[in-house]
N, C-alpha and C positions, 0 to 999 in steps of 0.2 A: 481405614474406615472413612467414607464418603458421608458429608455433611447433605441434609436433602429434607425438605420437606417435601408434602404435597403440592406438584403443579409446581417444583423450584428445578432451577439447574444443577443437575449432580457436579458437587468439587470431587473431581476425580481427576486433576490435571496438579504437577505438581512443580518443582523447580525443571529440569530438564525439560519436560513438554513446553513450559514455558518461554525456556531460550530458543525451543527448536520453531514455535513461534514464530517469533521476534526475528532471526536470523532468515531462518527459513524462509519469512517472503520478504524481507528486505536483500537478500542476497540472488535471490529469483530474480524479483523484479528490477531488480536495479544489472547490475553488470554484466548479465546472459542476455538481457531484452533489450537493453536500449544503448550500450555502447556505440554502438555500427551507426544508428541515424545521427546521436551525438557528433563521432567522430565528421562527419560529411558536415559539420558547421565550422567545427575549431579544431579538427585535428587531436594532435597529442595532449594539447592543453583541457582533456576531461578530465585528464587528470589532475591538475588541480581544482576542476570545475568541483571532483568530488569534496577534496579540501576546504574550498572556500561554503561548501553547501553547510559542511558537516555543525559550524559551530551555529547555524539557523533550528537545524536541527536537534541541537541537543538543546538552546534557548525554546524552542516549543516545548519540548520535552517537561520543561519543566516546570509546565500546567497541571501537567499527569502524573507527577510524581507528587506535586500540592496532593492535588483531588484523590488519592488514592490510599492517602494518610488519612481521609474522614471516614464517614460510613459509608458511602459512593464506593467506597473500596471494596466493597466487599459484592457491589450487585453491578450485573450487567449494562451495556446501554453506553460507555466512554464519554466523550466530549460532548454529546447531545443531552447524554441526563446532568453531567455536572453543569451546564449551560442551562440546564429547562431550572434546576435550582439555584442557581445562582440570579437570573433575571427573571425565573418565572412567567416569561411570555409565550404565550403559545404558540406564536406567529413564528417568533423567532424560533422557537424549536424545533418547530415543524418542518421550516427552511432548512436550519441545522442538518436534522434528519433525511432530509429529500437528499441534498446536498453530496452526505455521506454515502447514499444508496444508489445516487448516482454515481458517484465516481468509483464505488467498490464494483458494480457493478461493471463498468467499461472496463475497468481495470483487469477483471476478471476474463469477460472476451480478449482482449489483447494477451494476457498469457496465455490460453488458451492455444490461442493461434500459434504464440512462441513455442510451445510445448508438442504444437504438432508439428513442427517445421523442424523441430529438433529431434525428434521419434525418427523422421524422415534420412534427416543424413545419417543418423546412427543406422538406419538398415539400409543407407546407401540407394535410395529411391527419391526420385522427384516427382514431388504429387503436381498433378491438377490444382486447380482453384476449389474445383468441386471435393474431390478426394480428399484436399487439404482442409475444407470446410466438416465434412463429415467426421472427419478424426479429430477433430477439434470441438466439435457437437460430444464424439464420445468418451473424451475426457473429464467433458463437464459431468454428463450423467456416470462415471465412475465415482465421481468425488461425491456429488448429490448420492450414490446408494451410500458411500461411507457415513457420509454426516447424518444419515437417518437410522443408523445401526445403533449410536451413544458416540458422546465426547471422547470416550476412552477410545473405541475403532480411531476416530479423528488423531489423538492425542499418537497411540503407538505409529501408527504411519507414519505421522508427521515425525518422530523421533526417528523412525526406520530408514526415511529419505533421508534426511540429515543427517543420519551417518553414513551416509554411500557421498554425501553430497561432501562433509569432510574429508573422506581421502582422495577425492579426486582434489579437492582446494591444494592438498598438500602435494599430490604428485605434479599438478599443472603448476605451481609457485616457486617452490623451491628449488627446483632444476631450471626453471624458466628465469628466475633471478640472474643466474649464469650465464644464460645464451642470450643475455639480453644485447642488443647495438647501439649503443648513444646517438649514433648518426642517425638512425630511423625516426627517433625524438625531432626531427630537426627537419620543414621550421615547426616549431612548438604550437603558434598559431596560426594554422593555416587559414584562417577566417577573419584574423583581426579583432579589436577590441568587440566588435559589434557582435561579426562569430559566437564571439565565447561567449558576449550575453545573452544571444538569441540561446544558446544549451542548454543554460543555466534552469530556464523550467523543468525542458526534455529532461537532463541529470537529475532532476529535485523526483521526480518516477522514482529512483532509484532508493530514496528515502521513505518515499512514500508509504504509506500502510504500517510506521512503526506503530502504532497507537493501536492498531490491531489488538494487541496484546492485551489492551485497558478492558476490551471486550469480552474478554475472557474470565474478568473477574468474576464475575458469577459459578465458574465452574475451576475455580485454582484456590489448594487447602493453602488457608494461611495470604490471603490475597495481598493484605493491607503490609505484609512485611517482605515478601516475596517480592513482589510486583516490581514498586521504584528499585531495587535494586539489579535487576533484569533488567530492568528500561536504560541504566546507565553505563554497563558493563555490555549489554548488547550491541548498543549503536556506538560506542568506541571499537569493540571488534568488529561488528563490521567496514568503520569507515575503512579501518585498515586493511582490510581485506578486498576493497575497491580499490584503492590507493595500489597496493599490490598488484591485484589482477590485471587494471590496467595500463601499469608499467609491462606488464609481460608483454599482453599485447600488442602494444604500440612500441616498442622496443627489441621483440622480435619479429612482427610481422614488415615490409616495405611499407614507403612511404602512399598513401592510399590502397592501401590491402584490408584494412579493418572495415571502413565506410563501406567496402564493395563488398561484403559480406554481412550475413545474415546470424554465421556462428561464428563468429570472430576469437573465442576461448577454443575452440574445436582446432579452426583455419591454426592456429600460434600452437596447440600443442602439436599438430603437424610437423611442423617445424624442427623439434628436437626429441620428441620422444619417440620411444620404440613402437613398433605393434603391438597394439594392447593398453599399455597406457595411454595410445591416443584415444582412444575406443572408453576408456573409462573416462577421461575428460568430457565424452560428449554423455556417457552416462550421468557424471555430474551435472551437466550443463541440463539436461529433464529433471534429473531432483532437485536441481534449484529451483526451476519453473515450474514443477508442480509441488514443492512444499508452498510456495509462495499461492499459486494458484489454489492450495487448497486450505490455506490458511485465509486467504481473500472473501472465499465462499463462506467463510465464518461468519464473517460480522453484519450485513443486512439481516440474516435472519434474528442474531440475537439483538440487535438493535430494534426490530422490527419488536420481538416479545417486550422490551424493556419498554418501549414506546405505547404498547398495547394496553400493558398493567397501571398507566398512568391516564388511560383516554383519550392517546394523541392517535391511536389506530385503532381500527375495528379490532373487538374484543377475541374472536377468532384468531389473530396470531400473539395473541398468549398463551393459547393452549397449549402442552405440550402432551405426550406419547404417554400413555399410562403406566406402559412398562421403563421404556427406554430415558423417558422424563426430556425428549429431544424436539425441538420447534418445529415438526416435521413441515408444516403449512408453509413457513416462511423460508424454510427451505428449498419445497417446491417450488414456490415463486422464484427466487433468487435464479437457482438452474432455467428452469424454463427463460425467464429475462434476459438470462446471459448467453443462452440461445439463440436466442431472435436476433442479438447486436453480433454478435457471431455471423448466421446469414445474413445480415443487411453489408457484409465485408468492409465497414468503415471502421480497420482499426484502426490506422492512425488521429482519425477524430475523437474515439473513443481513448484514448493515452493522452488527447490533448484535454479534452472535457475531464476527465478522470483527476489529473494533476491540477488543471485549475479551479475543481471541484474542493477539492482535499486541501489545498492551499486558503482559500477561502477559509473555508472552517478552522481550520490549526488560528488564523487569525484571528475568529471569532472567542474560541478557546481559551488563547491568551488573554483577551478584554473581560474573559470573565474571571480569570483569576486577579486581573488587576481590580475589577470591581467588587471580588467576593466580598469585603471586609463589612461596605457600607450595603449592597444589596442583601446579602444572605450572614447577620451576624454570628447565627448560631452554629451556621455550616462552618463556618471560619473559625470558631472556638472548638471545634471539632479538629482540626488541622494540628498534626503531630510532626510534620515533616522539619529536619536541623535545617534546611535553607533558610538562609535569615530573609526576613520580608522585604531589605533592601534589594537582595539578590530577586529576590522573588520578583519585584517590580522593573526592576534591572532588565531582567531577563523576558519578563512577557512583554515592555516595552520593544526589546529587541528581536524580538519575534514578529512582532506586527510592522514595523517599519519595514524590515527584511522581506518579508514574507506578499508585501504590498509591492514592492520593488519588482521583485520579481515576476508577479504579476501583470505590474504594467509594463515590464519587456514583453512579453507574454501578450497582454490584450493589446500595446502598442503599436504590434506587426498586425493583428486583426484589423485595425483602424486605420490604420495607414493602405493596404489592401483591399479593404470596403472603399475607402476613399479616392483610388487610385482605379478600382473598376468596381463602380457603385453599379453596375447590370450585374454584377457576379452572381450566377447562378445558384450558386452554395453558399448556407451558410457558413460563417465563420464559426470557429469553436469558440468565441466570447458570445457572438448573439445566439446561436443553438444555448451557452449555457444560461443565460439571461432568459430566453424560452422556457427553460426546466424549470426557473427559478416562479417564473410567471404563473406556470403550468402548479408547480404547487403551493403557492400563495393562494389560487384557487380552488385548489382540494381542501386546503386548512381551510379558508373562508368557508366552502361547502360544508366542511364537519362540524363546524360549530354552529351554524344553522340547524343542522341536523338534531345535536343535540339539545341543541335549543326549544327545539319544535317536540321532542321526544317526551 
């Protein structure tokens, strides 16, 4: 029996939808999309790139596993509503929010793309620009008809692929652990120290979008108990499961074979499996891509409703479906949006914007768990979570330093690039994101005039 008021998000989502979640577009997005540009920086050493990400990652984490123990647990809206209550600012919210809609967004185009590039070698055809662009358009509007159906069309899909997307994990791993060559490991850094930190963003993709799941609260029975333990149990199997995969990879393919390709899990089960299980490998390699991609198309809109019920958006994407109880408005928009950055063909702008988008925020995140105690007391006496507060401060401190770090490798090379050929035509992906940031410091300013004037 699903929990539901009038105008509420039906919980009709339960433990299993919830991991297939979580995995589902962290294992997408990360090891099917972005190995190959990785590899062309630093080689074999992604693989520890994933290792050294992993413990930034679960130190974020554990923001969301605070915020999810109060009654934030239980309603829509993730890192932007525990942040609108914790500091109550509206500016910053609204940044928050831009921030997040930006980068789900780009993120969204760029798997898109990976998902039609992947459809492509599975039927052994080489698209156009154009061709490639269109079957990439009609992915997005498959996923946009699911999500306006109910949660639940969203929910079994999403468990459907993820289990096609498990046995291929298991037929491309386990056999591939065997054929693997130490020698192809070798050298480990093809890039050098610098290499590997220039990755270290590109790989942090691969993390990205775990917080997704925060999103979800609104429609998962049981959220406040369910939730953090899914958040912890998910992102240790997936690391490992990166950790893995890219052992196969880079230990059965030749030394610069990964970088030169596009399906690099496909290119490696080549390699040792028979006819048929190669062909399911690249089947895996689209349910990854689109559990991820249609797990991604989740959260601008429910962000968008959570945002609306509070004043930070026009009151129109609150609404939901009479029947279905589904954000259909903020839905459209999202597809439509993800459209547009799809034809403008700047993905790799879009994965760069996207990660430094999400980065940013995860560090905002943490500053407001560290500040909950003295800005929001009440919310904080609400907090049922056994991490002891030393941990708790521990850990969002390490979160922010990290996570800053990284960034300035990241906007370092925009700086240095700007600096280096200041007539550069394009912008960078730090001043395009500085732009977005601009662009809706402006919209907020405009909306509170608005309401003001109202």
């Amino acid at each position: 029996m699903t929990e539901s008021t009038p105008n509420s998000l039906r919980r009709e989502l339960g433990t299993i939808e919830s991991y297939a979640i979580l995995i589902g577009i962290l294992v997408g997005a990360g090891i099917f999309a972005v190995t190959s540009d990785a590899s062309a920086m630093t080689g074999p050493s992604v693989v520890l790139g994933y290792i050294v990400l992993a413990p930034v990652v679960m130190a974020t984490a554990v923001a969301y596993l605070v915020f999810l123990t109060t009654s934030l647990g239980l309603q829509p809206g993730g890192e932007v509503l525990h942040i609108e209550r914790t500091f109550q600012n509206r500016t910053l919210t609204f940044v928050s929010a831009w921030l997040k809609c930006v980068s789900y967004i780009g993120a969204a185009a760029y798997l898109a793309n990976a998902l039609a590039l992947n459809l492509a070698k599975l039927f052994g055809v080489k698209l156009d620009s154009l061709p490639q662009t269109m079957l990439a358009v009609s992915t997005v509007a498959f996923f946009w008809f699911v999500h306006t159906r109910s949660v639940l069309w969203f929910g079994r899909l999403q468990v459907a692929m993820c289990s096609v997307l498990a046995v291929a994990l298991v037929v491309l791993i386990v056999p591939g652990l065997f054929a693997v060559e130490f020698a192809n490991l070798q050298p480990f850094f093809t890039g050098g120290v610098g290499g590997f930190a220039t990755s270290l963003p590109l790989l942090f993709f691969a993390y990205a979008g775990f917080e997704s799941l925060a999103h979800s609260a609104g429609e998962v029975r049981d959220s406040q108990q369910r939730l953090p333990r899914v958040f912890v149990r998910g992102i240790l199997l997936t690391t490992l499961i990166f950790v893995l995969m890219s052992i196969v990879a880079f230990g059965v393919l030749p030394e610069g074979a990964v970088s030169a390709t596009r399906v690099p899990m496909s290119e490696a089960a080549a390699v040792y499996l028979p006819v048929g299980a190669r062909e399911l490998v690249t089947i895996g390699a689209i349910m990854a891509i689109a559990t991820s991609l249609n797990a991604t198309l989740v959260v601008p809109a429910r962000l968008a409703y959570s945002m609306a019920q509070v004043g930070q958006l026009p009151r129109a994407l609150s609404q939901l479906h009479p029947e279905r109880q589904t954000p259909d408005l903020g839905v459209m928009i999202t597809a439509v949006l993800t459209i547009v950055l799809i034809l403008s063909g700047q993905m790799r702008m879009a994965l760069a914007i996207a990660t430094s988008a999400l980065m940013a925020l995860y560090a905002i995140h943490s500053l407001a768990l560290l500040a909950l105690p003295r800005r929001n007391p009440a919310l904080f006496a609400e907090v049922t979570s056994r991490i002891p507060r030393s941990m708790q401060v521990l850990a969002a401190w390490a979160s922010v330093l990290l996570l800053l770090a990284v960034l300035a490798i990241q906007f370092g090379g925009d700086v240095i690039r700007r600096y280096e050929n200041f007539n550069l035509a394009k912008l960078t992906p730090f001043e395009l994101l500085l732009l977005w940031i601009a662009v809706g410091l402006v919209l907020s300013r405009s909306s509170r005039r608005s309401s003001a004037s109202s």
